[in-house]
N, C-alpha and C positions, 0 to 999 in steps of 0.2 A: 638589515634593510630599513630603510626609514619610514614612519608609516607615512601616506599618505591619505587623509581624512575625503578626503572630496569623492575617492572615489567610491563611498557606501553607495552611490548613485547609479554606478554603472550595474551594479552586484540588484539593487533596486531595479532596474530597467528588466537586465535578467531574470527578476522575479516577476515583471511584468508580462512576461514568456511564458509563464507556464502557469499563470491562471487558470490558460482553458485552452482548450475546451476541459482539462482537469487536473486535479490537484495531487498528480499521483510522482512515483520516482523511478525512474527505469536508466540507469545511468549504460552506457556503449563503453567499447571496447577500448577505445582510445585515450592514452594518458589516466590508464590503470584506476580507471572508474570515473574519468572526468566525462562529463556527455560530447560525445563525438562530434562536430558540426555538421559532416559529410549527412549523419543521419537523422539530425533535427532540424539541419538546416530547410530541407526541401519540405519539408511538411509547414512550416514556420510561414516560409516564403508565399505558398497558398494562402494562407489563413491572417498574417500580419503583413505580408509584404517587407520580409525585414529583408532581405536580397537587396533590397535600395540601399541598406547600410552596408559599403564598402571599407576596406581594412583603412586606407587613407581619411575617408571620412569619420569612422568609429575612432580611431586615435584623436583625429580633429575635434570631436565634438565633448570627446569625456575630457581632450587634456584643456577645452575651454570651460568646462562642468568644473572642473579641478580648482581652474585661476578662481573660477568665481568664487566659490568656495574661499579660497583661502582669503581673495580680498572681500568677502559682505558673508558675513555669518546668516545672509536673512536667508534660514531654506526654504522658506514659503515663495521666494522671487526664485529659484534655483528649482523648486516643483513645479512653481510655472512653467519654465523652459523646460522640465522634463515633459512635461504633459503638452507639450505642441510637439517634440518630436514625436511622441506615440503616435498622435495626431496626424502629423504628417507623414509618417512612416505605413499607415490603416493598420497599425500595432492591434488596434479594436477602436469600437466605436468612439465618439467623443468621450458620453460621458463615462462609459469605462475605464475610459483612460484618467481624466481627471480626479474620480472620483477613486481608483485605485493608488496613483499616486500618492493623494492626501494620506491612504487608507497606509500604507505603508511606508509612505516617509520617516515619522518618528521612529519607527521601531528597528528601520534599515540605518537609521543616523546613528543611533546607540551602538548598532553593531560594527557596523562598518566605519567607523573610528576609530578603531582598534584593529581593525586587519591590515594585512600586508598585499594592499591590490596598486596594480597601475595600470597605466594605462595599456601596455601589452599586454597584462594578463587580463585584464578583462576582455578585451579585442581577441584577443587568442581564443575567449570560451565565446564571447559572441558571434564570431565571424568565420573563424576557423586555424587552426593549428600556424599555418602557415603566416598566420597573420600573429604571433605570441603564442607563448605557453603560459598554461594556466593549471596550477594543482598546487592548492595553499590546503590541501588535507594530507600530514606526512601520516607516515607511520607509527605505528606504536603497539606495543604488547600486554594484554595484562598478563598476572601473576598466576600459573596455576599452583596448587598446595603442593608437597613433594609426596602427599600420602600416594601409593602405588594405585594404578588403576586395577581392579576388582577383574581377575579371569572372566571374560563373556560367555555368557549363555544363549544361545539364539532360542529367541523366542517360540513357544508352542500353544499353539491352541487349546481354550480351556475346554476341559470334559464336558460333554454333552448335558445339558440339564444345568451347567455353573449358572447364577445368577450374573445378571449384563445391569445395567446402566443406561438410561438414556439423557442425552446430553442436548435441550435445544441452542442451537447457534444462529444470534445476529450478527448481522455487520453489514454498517455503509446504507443505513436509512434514509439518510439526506431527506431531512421534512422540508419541505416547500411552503410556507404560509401563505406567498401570494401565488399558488398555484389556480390557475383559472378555467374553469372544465369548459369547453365552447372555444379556449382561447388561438389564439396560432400558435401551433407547434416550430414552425419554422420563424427565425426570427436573426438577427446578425448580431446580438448581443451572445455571449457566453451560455448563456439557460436562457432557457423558453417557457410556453405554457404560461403565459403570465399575462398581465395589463400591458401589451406594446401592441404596433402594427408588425404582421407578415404580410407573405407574397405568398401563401399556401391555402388553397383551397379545403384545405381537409381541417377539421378542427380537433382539439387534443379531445381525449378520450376524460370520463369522470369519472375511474380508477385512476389514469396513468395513461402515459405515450410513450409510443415508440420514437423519440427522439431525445437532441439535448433536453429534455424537463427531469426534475426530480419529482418526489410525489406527494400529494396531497394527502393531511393531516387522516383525512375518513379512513383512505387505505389503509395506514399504519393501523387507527385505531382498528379495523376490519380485520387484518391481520391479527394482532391481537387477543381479540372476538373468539378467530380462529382459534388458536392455539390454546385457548382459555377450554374452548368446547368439544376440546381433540379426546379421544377416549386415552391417546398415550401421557404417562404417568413421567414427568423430568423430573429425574436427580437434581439436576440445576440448569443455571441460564449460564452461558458464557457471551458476553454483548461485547464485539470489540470494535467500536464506537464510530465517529462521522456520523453526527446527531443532525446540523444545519446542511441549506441546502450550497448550491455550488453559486451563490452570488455573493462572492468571494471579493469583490470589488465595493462593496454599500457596506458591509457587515459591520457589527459594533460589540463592543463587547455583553453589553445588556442583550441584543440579540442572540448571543451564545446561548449566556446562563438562561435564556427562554426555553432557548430549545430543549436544553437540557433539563431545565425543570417541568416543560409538559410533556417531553416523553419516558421522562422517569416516573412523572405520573401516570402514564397511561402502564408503563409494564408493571406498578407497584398495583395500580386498578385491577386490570387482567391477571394478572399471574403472580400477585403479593405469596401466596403462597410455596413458590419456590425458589430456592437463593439464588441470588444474582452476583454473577463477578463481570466485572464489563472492566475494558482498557479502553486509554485515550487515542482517540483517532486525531490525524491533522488536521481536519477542519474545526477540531473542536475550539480552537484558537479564535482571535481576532487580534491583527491579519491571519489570514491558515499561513501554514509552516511556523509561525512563531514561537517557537519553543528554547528561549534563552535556560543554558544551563543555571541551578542555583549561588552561584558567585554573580551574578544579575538581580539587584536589589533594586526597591525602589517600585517604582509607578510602571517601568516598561520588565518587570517581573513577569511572572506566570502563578502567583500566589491567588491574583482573584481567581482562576479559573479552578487551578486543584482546591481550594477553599469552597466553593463554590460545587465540586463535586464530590468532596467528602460530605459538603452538609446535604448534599441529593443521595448519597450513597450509601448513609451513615445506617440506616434499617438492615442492610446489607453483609458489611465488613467489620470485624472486630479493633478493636482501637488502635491497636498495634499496627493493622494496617491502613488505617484512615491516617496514623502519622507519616508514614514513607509517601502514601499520598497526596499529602497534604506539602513534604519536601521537595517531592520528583515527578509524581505521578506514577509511580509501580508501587507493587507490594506483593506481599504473598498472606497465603490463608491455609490455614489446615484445613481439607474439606469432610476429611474423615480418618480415623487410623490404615495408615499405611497411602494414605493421597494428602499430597499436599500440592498447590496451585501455585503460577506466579504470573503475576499482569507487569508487562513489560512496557514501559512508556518507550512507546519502537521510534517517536518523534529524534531521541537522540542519535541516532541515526542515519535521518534524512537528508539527501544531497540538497533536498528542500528546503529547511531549517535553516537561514541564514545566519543564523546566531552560531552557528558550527564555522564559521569561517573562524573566529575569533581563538577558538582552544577546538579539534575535536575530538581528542584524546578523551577515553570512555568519561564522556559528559553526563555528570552528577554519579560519577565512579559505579555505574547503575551494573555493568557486567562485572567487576569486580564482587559485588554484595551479589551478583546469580550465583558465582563462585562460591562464595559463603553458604548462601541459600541451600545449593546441591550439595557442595561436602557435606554439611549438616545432615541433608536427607538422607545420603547412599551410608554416614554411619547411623543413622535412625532406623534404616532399610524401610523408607518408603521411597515411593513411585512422585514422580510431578509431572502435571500439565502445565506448562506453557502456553500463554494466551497474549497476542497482539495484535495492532493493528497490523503495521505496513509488513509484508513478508522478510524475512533478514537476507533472503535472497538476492533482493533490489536495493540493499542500505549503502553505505558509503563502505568503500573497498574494505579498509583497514577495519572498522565495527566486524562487519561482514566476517571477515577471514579470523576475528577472536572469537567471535560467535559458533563457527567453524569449529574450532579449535576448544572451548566447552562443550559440545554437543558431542564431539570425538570421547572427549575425558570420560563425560558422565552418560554416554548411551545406554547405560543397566539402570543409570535410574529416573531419566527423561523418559517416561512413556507416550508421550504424546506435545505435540505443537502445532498450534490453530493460531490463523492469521485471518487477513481481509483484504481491503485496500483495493484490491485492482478490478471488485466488481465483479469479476467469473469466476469459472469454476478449475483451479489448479491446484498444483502441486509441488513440492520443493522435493531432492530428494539428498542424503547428504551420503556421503560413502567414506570408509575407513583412513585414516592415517596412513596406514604399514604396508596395506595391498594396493589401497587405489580402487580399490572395487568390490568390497565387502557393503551392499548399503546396512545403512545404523542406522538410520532417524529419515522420517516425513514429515514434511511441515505439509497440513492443508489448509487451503486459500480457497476458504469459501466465498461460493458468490453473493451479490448484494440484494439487498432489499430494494433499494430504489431502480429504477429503471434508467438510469444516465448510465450508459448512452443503449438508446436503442434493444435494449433488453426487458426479458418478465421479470417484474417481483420474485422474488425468492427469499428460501430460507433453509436453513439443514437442521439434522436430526443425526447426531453420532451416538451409534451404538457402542459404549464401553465395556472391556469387561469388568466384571461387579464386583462388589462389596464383599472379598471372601478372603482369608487369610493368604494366599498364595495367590493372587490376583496378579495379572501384569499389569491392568489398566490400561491394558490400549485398546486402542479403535478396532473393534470388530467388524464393524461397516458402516456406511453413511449412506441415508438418503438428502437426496435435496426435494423440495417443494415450488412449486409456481404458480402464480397467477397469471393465466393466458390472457394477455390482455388483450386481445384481437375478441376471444367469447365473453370475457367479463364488459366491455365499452359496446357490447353488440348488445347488452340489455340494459344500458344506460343505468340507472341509480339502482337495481335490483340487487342483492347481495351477491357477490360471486362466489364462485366456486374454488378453494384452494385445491391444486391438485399434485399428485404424484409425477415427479419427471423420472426419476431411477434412484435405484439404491446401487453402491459403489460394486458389488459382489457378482452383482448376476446380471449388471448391464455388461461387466469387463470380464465377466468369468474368473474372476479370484478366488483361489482356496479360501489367504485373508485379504485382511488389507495392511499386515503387517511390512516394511520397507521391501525387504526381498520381491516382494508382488508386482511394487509400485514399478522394483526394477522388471522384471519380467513385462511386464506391461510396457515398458517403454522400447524393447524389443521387439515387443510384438509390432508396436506401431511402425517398424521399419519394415518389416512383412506384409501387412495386412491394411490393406486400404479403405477395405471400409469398417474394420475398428477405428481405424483413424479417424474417419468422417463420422462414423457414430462421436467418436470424442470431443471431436468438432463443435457440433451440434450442442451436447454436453454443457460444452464448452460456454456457450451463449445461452445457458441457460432454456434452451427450443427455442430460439429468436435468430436465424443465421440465414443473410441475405442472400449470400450464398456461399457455395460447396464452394472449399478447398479444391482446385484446382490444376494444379501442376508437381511436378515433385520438387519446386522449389520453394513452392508454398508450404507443401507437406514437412522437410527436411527444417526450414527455417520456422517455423512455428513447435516442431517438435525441440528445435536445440532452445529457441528463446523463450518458449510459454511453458515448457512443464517441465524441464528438469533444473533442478535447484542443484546443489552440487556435485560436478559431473571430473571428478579426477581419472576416473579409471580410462575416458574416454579420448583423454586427450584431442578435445574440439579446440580448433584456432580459429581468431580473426584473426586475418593480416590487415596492410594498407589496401590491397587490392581486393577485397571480403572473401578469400579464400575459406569455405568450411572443409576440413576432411573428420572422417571419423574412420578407427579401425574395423568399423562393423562392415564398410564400403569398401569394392574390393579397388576402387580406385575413388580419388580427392575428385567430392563436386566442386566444380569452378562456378562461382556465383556471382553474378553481375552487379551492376545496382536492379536488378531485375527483383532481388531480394527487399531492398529497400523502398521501390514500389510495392510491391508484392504485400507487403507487411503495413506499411506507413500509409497506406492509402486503399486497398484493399481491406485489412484487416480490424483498421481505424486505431492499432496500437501503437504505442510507444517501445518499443527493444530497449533491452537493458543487456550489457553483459559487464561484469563487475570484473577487473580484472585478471591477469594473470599470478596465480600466487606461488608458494617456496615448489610445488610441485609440476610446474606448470598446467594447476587444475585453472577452471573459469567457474565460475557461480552463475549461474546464468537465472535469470526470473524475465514473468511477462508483466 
């Protein structure tokens, strides 16, 4: 195929789509992990008005983007035109438009010079299927070892009296610097809370709001405070990272490294005295998403940034790992005999990450070296935690389905996997190879610290098992933490109160919280309806507008928010959104009632990551 250069632009525009309201990846069912139009179209069309761009016109406009291109190399007269269609499209306000484009021009030109787009297949991912096809992500495998997989032991609960671990867990801070306490919450730009005009009589709160704002600097350090003054004693920090806040549109690279250098001061302040392993989050970037593989030299690299957090990190991490850091952004760390850790830079991944247009076959060979990483452990016989931003439940089909496929291999000695990204409070769950329904492995998806969108502050607390020669290291239970922000903004600048929302055990009645439970649990919620709406609740952190509502709310939240790999259950989407499940004694027929239900109710984005060699689905929220 030929390339054609012009169109980094269209690929550009599309990144101009998911700024916001956020910077998250939740890929649909359609064209095996490409985002569905059917179901981002209609949320899109509210909020950008992109329904004005029709498949006649989308062809019309990128294949004149194209010409230009090819005859005036000036992209700054070609960003112009890009930024009056935003314009005129209410894509967002002016200057976000403008000032986004600039913001990702360069770094969308490097990439998309090198991909294979045209103007169908961008039309096909902007408009809708019918209008082109679009999927420039093939397939591909890695390599597992041929050593034999190790007899299974299903896990048991350590003896009574064993020594535990406690584990505290951030993620998804998003500091706000021009966060403005008095200010309008409601505002038409992407984030609020700030120095602009609203139309909202209520004014943000001086914690935090319940709206698009992230949060101001006092709270984190307040937090902090917290946790510094907590009578519990942490083994360690796990931080899996989205340090800046979501004005994703102005941002600069010196703005990053701010961020990340005053809130690494503030955890080194408070909590210097426990080790820290933190992974990269997508906004850590400028532009967010931009995470060119290392075969990407030069000025539109990603070296200032890993450079820049190995010298913030460096108190931290042993040299060994400050190098893979400093190459890719992962690494691993021995935390103690018989634990060893790995921070996954999950950006490579991301349907987000436009620099994966260009190769996205395991970028910077990052799952091949996991591969290495675990053979190494399971013949050392230790146990690994797993720590990343974005969940692997949501990443691009083919990542996703090797990721799958290691986690199957090395179940005896993966104890544990801890994500972030989506703000609440979920779950992954992965089940066997051979049966289809044996679960192996949970990934949890703790909720965030910052408040975007509409949520409390938060934070968790995993109880591991402990430091003993026969340890499994897994998760024994987990509480989360909140800050109400309705009682803490009701006493204005007085200190608030961090409080207890549930611990995982005894909110859901688990024996553990070992995978089998997470399974059992998920049955339950086909039973029990107000487990369900407890989970709900959960869910949001205690922030939830309202109750779940129907059983098509119920059924479509249970398949796309909380179960990560679902083989046994054999769940379909069709064209028509057919769900059935074998649990049902007959196939619910689901409307686009679902698509409201979820996309406009729920205020999420669905993700279902293809069908794979079993006809399983990976489904994340």
């Amino acid at each position: 195929m030929t390339l054609v250069p012009g169109f980094w632009v269209g690929v550009g525009m599309s990144c101009l789509l998911y700024l916001c309201p956020h910077a998250s990846a939740y890929p649909l069912p359609e064209n095996q992990g490409v985002m569905a139009p059917e179901y981002f179209l209609p949320k899109l069309g509210a909020q950008y008005g992109w329904r004005n761009l029709t498949c006649p016109v989308c062809k019309a406009v990128f294949a004149a983007i194209d010409l230009s291109l090819l005859m005036d190399a000036n992209m700054d007269r070609v960003a112009e035109m890009l930024s009056e269609v935003c314009i005129k499209l209410k894509m967002e306000t002016q200057h976000v438009c403008v000032q986004a484009v600039q913001l990702f021009k360069q770094d969308v030109i490097t990439a998309f010079v090198q991909s294979y787009l045209r103007p169908v297949e961008i039309c096909g991912l902007l408009v809708g299927k019918d209008c082109g096809h679009w999927d420039i992500y093939s397939d591909w495998n890695v390599t597992l070892p041929d050593t034999p997989k190790p007899p299974v032991t299903p896990p048991r609960p350590p003896q009574p009296g064993a020594p535990t671990s406690k584990v505290l867990y951030l993620t998804d801070l998003h500091w706000d610097r021009h966060y403005i306490p008095g200010s309008d919450p409601v505002c038409k730009d992407p984030l609020c809370c700030r120095n602009m005009t609203g139309k909202s009589h209520h004014k943000s709160g001086y914690w935090g709001e319940y709206s698009n704002c992230d949060l101001p600097l006092h709270t984190i350090e307040n937090l902090l405070q917290h946790l510094a003054s907590s009578p519990t004693l942490y083994d360690s920090i796990y931080w899996t990272g989205d340090i800046p806040a979501h004005n994703v549109w102005e941002q600069t690279r010196s703005d990053q490294i701010l961020a990340l250098d005053t809130v690494t001061g503030l955890i080194k302040k408070y909590l210097g005295h426990v080790p820290v392993y933190p992974a990269v989050g997508n906004h850590e970037s400028a532009p967010v998403n931009s995470f060119p593989p290392p075969f990407i030299h030069g000025n539109r690299s990603t070296a200032w940034l890993y450079e820049a957090m190995a010298e913030a990190w460096r108190d931290w991490l042993p040299d060994e790992a400050l190098q893979t850091l400093r190459e890719a952004g992962f690494y691993t760390v021995r935390l103690r005999p018989g634990l060893r850790l790995v921070s996954l830079n999950m950006n490579f991944c991301s349907e987000e990450n436009f620099w994966l247009s260009i190769n996205s076959t395991d970028p910077a060979g990052q799952l091949q070296w996991l591969i290495r990483v675990l053979q190494a452990s399971e013949d050392e016989k230790e146990k690994v935690h797993i720590i990343g931003h974005i969940p692997p439940g949501i990443c691009l089909k083919s990542w996703s389905w090797n990721y799958y496929r290691i986690v199957n291999r090395y179940e005896s000695t993966i104890a544990a996997q801890f994500f972030g990204h989506t703000h609440v409070d979920e779950f992954e769950l992965f089940y066997d190879e051979e049966t289809l329904s044996r679960p192996v492995s949970v990934a949890f998806i703790a909720p965030s610290v910052t408040t975007y969108i509409n949520l409390n502050p938060g934070y968790r607390i995993y109880e591991i098992d402990g430091n003993y020669s026969t340890s499994s290291h897994m998760v024994l239970d987990h509480e989360t933490h909140i800050l109400n922000l309705t009682e803490a903004n009701a006493d204005g600048a007085t200190a608030p109160q961090w409080t207890t929302l549930y611990s995982a055990r005894a909110a859901f009645g688990l024996n553990t919280t070992f995978p089998a439970d997470w399974d059992n649990l998920l049955q339950s919620f086909l039973r029990d309806e107000a487990l369900f709406q407890k989970f709900w609740y959960l869910h949001h952190k205690g922030h939830v507008q309202e109750k779940v509502s129907s059983i098509l709310c119920d059924l479509s939240s249970l398949v796309f928010t909380d179960v990560g790999l679902m083989p046994h259950r054999s769940m379909v989407m069709q064209d028509q959104d057919i769900v059935g499940a074998h649990e049902l004694d007959t196939p619910l027929v689901v409307t686009h009632e679902l698509d409201t239900c979820v996309a406009n109710r729920y205020e999420l984005d669905l993700k279902v990551i293809g069908a794979h060699e079993h006809d399983t689905l990976v489904v994340g929220a």
